[in-house]
C-alpha positions in Angstrom: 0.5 -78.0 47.7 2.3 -80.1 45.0 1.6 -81.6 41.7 2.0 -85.6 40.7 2.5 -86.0 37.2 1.6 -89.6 36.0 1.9 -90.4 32.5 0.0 -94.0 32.4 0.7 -96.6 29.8 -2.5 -98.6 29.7 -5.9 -98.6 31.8 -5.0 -100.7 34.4 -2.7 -98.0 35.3 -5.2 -95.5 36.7 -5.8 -98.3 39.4 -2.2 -98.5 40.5 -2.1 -94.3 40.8 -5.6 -94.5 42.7 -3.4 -96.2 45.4 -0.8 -94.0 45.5 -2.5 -90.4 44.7 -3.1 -88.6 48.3 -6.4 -87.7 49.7 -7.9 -84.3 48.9 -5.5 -84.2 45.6 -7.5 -82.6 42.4 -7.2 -84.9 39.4 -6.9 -83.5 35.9 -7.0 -85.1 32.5 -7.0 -84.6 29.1 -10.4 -84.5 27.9 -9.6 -87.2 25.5 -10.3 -89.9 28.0 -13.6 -88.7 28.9 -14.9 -90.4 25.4 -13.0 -94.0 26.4 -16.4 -95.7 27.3 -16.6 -97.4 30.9 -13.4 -95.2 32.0 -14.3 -92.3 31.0 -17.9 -92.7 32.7 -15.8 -93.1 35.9 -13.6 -90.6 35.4 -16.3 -88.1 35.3 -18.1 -89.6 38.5 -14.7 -89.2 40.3 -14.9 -85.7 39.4 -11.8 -85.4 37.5 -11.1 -82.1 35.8 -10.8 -82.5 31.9 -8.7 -80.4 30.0 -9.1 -79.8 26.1 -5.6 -79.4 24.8 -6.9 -78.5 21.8 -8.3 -75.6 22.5 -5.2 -73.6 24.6 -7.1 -70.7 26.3 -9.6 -72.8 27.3 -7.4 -75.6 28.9 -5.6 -72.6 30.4 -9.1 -71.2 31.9 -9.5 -74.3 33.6 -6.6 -74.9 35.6 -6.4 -71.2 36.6 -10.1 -71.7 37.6 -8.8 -75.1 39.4 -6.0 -73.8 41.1 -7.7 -70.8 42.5 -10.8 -73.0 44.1 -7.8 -75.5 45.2 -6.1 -72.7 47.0 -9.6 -71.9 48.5 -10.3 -75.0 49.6 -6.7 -76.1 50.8 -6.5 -79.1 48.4 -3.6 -80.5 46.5 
């Protein structure tokens, strides 16, 4: 397992790390770009996992919920 950290500058962006991202990898956001119109619609059909970072214990719930079905499922 490993983690990419990509810290995008515009939309066009997240097509340039759709190339390089592996296969099997879990992708998580901040839940602030589910409400950006057409990309946030396809983030949530990729099945992204959002993260409020507002709220820390439930940001924290999340990836400890993500990391344990990732170590389950033998995805990165």
């Amino acid at each position: 397992p490993f983690v990419i950290v990509c810290n995008h500058q515009a939309s066009l962006d997240l097509m340039g790390m759709v190339e390089v991202i592996p296969e099997r990898c879990v992708p998580i956001a901040k839940r602030e770009l589910l409400y950006l119109g057409t990309v946030g619609w396809a983030c949530w059909l990729s099945g992204i996992i959002f993260i409020d970072r507002h709220r820390r214990d439930a940001a924290i719930e999340v990836i400890s919920h993500a990391a344990s079905t990732m170590r389950r499922e033998n995805v990165r």
